[in-house]
C-alpha positions as a Python dict, from the first residue, in 0.01 Angstrom:
ca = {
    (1, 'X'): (0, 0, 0),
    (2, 'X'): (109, 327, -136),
    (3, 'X'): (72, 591, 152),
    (4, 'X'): (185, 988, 112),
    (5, 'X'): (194, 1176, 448),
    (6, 'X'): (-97, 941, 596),
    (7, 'X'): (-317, 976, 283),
    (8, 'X'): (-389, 634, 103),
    (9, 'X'): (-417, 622, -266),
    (10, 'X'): (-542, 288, -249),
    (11, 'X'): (-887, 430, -148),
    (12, 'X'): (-861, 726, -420),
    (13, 'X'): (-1156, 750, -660),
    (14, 'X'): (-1049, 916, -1023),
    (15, 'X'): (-1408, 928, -1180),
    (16, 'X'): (-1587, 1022, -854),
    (17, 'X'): (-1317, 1308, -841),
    (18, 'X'): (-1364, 1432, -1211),
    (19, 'X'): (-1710, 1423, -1157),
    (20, 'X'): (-1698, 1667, -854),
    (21, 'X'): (-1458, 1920, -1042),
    (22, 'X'): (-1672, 2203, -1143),
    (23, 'X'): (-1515, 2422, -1443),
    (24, 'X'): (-1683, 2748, -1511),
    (25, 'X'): (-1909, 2745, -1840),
    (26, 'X'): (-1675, 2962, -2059),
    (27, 'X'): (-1406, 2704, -1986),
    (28, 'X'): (-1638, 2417, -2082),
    (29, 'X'): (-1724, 2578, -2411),
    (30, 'X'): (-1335, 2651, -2486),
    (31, 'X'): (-1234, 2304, -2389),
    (32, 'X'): (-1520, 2179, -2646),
    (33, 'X'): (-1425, 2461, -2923),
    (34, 'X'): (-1055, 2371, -2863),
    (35, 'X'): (-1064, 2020, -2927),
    (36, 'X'): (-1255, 2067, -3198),
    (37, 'X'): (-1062, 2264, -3394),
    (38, 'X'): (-750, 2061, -3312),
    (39, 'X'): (-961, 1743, -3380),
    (40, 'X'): (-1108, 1883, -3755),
    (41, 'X'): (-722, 2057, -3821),
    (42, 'X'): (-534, 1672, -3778),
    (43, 'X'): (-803, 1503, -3967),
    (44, 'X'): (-791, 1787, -4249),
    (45, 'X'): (-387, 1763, -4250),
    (46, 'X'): (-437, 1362, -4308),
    (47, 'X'): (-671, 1352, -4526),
    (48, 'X'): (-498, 1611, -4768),
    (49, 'X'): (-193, 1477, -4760),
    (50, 'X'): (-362, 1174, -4824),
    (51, 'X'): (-490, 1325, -5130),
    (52, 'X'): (-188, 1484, -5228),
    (53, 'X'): (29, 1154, -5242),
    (54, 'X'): (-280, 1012, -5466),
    (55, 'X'): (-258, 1281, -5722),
    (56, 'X'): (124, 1312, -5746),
    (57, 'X'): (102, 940, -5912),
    (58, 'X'): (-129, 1066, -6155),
    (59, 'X'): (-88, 1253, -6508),
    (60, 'X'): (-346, 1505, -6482),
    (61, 'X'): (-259, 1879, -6335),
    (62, 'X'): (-625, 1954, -6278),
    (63, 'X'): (-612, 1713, -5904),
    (64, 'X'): (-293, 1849, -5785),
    (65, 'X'): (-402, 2182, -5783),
    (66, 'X'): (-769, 2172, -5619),
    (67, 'X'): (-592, 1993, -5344),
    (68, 'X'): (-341, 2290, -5329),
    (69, 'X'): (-618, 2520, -5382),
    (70, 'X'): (-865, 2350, -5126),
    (71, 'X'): (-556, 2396, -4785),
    (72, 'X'): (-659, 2720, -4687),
    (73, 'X'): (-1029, 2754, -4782),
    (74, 'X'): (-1086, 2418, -4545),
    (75, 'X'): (-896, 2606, -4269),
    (76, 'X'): (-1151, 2871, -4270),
    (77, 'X'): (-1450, 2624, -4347),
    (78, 'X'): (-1336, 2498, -4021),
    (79, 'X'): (-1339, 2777, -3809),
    (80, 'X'): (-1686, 2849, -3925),
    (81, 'X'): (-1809, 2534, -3825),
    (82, 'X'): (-1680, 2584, -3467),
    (83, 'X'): (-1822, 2872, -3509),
    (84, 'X'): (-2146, 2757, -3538),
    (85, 'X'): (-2088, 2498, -3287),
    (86, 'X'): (-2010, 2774, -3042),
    (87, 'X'): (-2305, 2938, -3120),
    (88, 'X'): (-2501, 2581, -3080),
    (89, 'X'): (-2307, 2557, -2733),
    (90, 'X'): (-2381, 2878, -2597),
    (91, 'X'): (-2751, 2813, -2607),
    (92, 'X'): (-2684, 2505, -2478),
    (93, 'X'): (-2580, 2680, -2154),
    (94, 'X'): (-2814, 2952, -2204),
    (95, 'X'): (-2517, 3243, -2201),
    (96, 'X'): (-2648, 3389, -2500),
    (97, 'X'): (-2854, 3659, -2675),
    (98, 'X'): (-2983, 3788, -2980),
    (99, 'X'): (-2674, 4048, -3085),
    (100, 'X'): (-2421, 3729, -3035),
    (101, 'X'): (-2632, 3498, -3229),
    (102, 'X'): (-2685, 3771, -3500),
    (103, 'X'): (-2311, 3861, -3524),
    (104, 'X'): (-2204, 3491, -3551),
    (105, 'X'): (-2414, 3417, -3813),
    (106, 'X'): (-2253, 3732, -4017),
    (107, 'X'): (-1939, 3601, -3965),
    (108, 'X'): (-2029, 3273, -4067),
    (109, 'X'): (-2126, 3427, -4378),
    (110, 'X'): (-1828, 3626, -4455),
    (111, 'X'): (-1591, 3382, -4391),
    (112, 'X'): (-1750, 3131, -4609),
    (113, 'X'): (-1773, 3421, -4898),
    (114, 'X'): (-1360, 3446, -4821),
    (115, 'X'): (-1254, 3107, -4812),
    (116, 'X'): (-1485, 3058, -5145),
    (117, 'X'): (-1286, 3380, -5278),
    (118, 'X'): (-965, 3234, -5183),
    (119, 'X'): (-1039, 2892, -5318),
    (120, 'X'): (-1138, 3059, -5676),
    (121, 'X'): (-827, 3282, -5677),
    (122, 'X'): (-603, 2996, -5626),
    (123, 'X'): (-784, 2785, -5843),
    (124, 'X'): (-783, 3007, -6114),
    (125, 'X'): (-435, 3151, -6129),
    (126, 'X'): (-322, 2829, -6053),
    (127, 'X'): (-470, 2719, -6365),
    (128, 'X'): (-314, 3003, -6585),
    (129, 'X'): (25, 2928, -6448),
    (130, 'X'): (-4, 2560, -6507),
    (131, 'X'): (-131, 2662, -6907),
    (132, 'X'): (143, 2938, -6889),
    (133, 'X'): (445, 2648, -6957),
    (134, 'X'): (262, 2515, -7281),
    (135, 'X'): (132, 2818, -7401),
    (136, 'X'): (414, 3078, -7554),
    (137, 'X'): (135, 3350, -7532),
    (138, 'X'): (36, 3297, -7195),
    (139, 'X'): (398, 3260, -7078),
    (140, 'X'): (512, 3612, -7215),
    (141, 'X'): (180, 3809, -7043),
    (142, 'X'): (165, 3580, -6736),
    (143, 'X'): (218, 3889, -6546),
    (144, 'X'): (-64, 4081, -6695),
    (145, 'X'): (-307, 3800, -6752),
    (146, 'X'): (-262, 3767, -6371),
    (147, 'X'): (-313, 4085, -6214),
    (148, 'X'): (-628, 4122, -6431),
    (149, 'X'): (-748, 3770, -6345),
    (150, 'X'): (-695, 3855, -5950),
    (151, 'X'): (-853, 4198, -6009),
    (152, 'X'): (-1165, 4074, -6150),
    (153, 'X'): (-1219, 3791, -5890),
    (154, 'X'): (-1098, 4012, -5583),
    (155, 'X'): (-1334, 4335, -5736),
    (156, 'X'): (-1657, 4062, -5814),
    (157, 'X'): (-1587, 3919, -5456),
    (158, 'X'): (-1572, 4246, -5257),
    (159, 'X'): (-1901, 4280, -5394),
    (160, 'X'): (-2068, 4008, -5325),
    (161, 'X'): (-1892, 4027, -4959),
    (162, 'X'): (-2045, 4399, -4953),
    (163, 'X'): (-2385, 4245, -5063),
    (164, 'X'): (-2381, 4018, -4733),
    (165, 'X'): (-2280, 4347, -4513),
    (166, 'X'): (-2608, 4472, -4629),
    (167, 'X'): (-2445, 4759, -4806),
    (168, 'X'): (-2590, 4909, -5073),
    (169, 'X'): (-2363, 4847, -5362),
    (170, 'X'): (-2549, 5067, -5638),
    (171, 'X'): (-2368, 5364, -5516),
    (172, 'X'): (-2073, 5263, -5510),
    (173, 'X'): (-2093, 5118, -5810),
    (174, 'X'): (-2187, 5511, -5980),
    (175, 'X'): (-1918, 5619, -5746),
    (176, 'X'): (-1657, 5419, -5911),
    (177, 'X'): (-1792, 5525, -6277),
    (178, 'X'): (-1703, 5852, -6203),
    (179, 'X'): (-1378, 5796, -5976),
    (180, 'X'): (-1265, 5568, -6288),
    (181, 'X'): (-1308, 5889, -6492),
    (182, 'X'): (-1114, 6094, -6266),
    (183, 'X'): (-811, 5848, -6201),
    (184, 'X'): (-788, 5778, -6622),
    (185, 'X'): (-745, 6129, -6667),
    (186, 'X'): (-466, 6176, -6374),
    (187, 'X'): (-312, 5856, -6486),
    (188, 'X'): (-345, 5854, -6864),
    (189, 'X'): (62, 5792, -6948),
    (190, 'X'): (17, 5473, -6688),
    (191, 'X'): (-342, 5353, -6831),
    (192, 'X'): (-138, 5426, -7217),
    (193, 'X'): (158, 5165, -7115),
    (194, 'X'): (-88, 4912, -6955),
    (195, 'X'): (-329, 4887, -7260),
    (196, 'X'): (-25, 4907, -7492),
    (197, 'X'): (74, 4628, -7295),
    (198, 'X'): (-272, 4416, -7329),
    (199, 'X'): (-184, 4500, -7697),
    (200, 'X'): (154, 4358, -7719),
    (201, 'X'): (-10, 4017, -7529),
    (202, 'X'): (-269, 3992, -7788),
    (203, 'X'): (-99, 4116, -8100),
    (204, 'X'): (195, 3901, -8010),
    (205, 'X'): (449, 4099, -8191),
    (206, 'X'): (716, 3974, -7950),
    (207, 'X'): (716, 3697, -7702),
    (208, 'X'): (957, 3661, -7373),
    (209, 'X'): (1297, 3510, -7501),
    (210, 'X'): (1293, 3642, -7851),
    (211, 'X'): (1563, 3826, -7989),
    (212, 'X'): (1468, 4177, -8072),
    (213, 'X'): (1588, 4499, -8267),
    (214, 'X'): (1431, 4805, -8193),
    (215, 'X'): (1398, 5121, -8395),
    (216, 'X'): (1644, 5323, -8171),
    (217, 'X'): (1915, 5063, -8322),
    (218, 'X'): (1888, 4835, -7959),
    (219, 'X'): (1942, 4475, -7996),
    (220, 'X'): (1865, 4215, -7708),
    (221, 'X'): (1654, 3938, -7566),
    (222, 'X'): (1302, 4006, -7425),
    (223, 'X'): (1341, 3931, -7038),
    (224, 'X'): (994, 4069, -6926),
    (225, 'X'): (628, 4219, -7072),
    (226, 'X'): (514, 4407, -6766),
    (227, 'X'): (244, 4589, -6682),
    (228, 'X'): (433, 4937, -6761),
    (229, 'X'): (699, 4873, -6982),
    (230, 'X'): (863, 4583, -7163),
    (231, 'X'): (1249, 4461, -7035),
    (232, 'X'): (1538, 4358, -7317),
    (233, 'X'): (1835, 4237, -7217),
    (234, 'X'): (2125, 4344, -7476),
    (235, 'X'): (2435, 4104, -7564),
    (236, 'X'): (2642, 4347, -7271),
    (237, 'X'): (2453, 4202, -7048),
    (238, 'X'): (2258, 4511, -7012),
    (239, 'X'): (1928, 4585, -6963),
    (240, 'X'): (1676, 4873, -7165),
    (241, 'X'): (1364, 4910, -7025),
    (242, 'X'): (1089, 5071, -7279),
    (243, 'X'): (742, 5194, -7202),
    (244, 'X'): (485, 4963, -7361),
    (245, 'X'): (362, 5268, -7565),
    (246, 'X'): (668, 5337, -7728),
    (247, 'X'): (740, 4980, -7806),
    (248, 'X'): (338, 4944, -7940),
    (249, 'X'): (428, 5220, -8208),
    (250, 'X'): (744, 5144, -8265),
    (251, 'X'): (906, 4955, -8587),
    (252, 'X'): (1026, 4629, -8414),
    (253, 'X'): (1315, 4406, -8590),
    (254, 'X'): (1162, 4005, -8425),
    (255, 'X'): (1486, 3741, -8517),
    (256, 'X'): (1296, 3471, -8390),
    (257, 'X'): (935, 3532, -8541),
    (258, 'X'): (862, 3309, -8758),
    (259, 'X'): (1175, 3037, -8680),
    (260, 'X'): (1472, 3127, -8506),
    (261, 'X'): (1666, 3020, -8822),
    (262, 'X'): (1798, 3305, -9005),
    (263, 'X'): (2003, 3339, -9339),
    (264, 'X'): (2378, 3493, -9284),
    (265, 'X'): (2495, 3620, -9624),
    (266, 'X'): (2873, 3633, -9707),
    (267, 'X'): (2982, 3864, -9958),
    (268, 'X'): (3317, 3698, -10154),
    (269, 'X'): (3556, 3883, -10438),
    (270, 'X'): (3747, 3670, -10700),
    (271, 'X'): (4028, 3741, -10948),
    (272, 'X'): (3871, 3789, -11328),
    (273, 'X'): (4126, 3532, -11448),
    (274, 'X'): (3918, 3266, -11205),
    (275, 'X'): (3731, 2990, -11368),
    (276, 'X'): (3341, 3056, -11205),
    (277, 'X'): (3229, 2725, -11199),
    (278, 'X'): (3576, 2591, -11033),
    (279, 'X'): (3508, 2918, -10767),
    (280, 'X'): (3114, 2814, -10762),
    (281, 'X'): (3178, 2440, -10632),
    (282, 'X'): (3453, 2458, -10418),
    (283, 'X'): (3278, 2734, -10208),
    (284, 'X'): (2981, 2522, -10229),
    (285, 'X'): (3180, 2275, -10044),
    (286, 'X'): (3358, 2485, -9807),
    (287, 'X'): (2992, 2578, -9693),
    (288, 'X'): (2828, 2242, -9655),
    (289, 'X'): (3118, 2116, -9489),
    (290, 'X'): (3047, 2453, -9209),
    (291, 'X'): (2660, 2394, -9208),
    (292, 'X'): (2716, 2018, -9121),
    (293, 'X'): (3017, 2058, -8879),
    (294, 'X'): (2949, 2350, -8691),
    (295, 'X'): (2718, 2330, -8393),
    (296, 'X'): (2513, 2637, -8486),
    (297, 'X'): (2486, 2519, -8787),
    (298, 'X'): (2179, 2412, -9043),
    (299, 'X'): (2293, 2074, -9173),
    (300, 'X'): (1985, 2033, -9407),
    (301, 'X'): (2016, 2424, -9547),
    (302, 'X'): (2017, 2410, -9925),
    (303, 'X'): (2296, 2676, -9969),
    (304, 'X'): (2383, 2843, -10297),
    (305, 'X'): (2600, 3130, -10476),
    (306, 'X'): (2527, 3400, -10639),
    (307, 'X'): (2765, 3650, -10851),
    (308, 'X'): (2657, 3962, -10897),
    (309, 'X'): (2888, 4242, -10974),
    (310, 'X'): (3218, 4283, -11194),
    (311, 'X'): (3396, 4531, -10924),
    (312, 'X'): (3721, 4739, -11011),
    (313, 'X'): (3942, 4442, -10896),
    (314, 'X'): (3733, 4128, -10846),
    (315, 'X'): (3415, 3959, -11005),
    (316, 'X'): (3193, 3969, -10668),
    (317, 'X'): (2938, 3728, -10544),
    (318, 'X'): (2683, 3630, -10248),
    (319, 'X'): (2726, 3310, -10034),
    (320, 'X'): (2386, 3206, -9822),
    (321, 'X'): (2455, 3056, -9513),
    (322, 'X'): (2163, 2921, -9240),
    (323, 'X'): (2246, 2966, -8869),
    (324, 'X'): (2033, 2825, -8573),
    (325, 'X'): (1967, 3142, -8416),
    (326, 'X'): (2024, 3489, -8455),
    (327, 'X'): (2330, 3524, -8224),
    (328, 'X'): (2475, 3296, -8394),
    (329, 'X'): (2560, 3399, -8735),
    (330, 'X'): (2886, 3597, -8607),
    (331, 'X'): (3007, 3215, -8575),
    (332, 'X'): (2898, 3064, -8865),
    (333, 'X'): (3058, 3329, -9055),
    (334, 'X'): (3386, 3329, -8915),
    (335, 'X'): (3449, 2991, -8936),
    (336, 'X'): (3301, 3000, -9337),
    (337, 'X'): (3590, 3290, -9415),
    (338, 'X'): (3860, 3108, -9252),
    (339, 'X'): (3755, 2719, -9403),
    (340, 'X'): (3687, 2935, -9747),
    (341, 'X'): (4024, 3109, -9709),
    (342, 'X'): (4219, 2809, -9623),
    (343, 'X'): (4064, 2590, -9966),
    (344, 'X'): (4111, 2879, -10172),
    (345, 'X'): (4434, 2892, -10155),
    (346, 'X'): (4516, 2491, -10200),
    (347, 'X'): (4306, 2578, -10491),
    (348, 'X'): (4507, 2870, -10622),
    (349, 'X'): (4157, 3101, -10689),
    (350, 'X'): (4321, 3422, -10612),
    (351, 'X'): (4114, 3670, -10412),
    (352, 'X'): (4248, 4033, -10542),
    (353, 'X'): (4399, 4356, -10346),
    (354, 'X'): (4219, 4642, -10469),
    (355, 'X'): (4365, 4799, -10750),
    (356, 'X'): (4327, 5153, -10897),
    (357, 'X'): (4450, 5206, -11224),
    (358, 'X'): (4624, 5496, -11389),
    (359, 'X'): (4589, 5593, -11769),
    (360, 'X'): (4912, 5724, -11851),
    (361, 'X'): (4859, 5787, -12195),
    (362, 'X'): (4580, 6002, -12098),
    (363, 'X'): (4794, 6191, -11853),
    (364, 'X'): (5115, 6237, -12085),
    (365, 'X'): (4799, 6364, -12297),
    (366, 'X'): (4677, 6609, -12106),
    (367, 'X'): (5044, 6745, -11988),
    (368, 'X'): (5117, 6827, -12380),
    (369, 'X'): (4793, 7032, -12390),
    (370, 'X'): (4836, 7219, -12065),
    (371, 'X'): (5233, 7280, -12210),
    (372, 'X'): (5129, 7402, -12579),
    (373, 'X'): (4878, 7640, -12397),
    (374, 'X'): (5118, 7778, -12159),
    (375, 'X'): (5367, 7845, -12444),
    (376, 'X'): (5065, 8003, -12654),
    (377, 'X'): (4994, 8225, -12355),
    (378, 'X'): (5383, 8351, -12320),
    (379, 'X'): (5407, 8405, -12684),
    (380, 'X'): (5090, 8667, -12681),
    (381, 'X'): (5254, 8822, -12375),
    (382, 'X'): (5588, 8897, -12538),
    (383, 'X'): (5391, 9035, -12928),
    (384, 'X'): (5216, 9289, -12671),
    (385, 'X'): (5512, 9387, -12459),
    (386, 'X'): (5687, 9452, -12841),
    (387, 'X'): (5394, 9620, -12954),
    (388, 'X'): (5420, 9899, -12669),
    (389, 'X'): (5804, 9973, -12693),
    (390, 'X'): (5735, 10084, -13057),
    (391, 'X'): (5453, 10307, -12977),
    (392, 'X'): (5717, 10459, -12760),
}
């Protein structure tokens, strides 16, 4: 026997002594409310996660994301529901009145209009971001399409949350027509860029990653289509930022629209003495042999010559080269001069210096002239100079 200072735990009664302990109401009701909430919270936790390991073995996008979207709209489902069973509790122990039971069933209202405008939001933009990595058009406005996705569902919602408040929304509504009126005027530049913006998403004159060359002379890869203005990174590594307006009126240079393949014309001289048709097929060589061994370039490019011009020094013609991407040409054409360079000369075709010819014969020419004109002129010069000593 288990004794503790003269009292006997042998003779100790747990249930009879629970049963005596009386706990004020409000404590009662928080025990309940507590673990409920902790109760509804674990089983929620399970049974997403539950969820979530089921839809990560599956192909479809659509499942993963209403269980993402569903976390937080549950949390506050739940807390409405204890809500409600607080409400159901305090008449239970008669603690309550009208102005409680009104106000929680208000809340219960709003909260359930939240979680239902949270579980939309994230439902919906979840959706455009998943879309957003097939879809070149949604990828290069994701951050427009969003804000005016949000601002729809947000503005619709506060609404309908206003509706529940009992507020009259028609004024507000008028009020807004004419505060709209007032804010497009003071912000006409900003509204300019944004629509100029929607523009660019929907015309889809450029896209995020293609290669670019604006009016100004600016070359460089579009980083960003924003709300305001549109980012391009230059080859420095340098960024121009340009206000959607400007760019919407501007004359814009797109190296990747339709393919990023792009023809990089060489421009070649030959010696007049050259055979043409030697010249044509060894250069025709020299530039399969790049397209098929470089790694920028287009193996299955039909390339071709073309001469065009008998120059001072050279017979001159055009060689059509096909490089993977814009960027790339510089490459391709390097390589091509130095390969074409290195054949022509095992070949003996002779590229020529420039040369400016003199006519000699036509200079000698025109010295005897300028000589017989001089003497001409001295001759008259000395009959006058005679002429006057005799009048003397």
């Amino acid at each position: 026997m288990f004794t503790l200072d003269g009292f006997d735990f042998s003779r100790f009664d747990l249930s009879a002594f629970l049963t005596n302990i009386e706990l004020p109401i409000w404590a009662n009701i928080a025990l309940i409310i507590g673990v409920s909430v902790i109760v509804m919270m674990v089983l929620k936790r399970f049974i997403l996660s539950r969820l979530r390991a089921f839809t990560d073995r599956t192909s479809f996008f659509i499942d993963t994301l209403l269980i993402h979207a569903l976390s937080l709209p549950l949390s506050i489902v739940i807390l409405v529901v204890n809500l409600v069973l607080l409400e159901r509790l305090l008449v239970y122990f008669e603690v309550t009145n009208e102005r409680l039971d009104s106000f929680s069933a208000l809340a219960a209202k709003v909260l359930l209009i939240i979680a239902v405008i949270i579980f939309i939001d994230r439902l919906s933009t979840g959706a455009l971001q998943g879309y957003a990595k097939k879809s070149p058009v949604l990828q290069s406005s994701i951050g427009i399409s969003q804000g005016i996705l949000r601002g729809l569902i947000f503005g619709l919602g506060g609404l309908v949350l206003l509706g529940t408040l009992n507020i009259s929304i028609t004024p507000i509504i008028a009020s807004l027509g004419i505060t709209s009126l007032a804010v497009a005027l003071a912000l006409q530049p900003t509204l300019e860029n944004f629509f100029s913006g929607v523009q660019l998403v929907a015309d889809k004159p450029i896209r995020v990653g293609d290669f670019i060359e604006l009016e100004s002379g600016e070359q460089g890869f579009v980083d960003k289509i924003g709300w305001r203005s549109t980012w391009i990174r230059m080859l420095p590594n340098n960024t121009v930022i340009m206000p959607n307006s400007t760019l919407s009126q501007s004359k814009i240079i797109n190296y990747f629209y339709p393919t990023k393949e792009l023809s990089v014309p060489v421009e070649v001289g030959v010696h007049y003495d050259s055979d043409l048709e030697h010249v044509e097929q060894v250069t025709l060589e020299v530039a399969r042999e790049i397209l098929r061994t470089h790694k920028w370039g287009v193996a299955d490019y039909e390339t071709f010559v073309v001469f065009h011009t008998f120059d001072n020094s050279s017979i001159n013609f055009t060689v059509m080269l096909r490089a993977q991407e814009y960027f790339n040409r510089f490459f391709i054409k390097s390589e091509f001069i130095k390969a074409l360079h290195r054949r022509y000369a095992q070949e003996g075709i002779v590229i020529p210096y420039p040369i400016s010819a003199l006519n000699l014969t036509q200079e000698e020419a025109s010295k005897a002239l300028v000589g017989i004109a001089s003497a001409h002129q001295t001759t008259s010069k000395s009959a006058d100079h005679s002429a006057g000593l005799e009048g003397e």
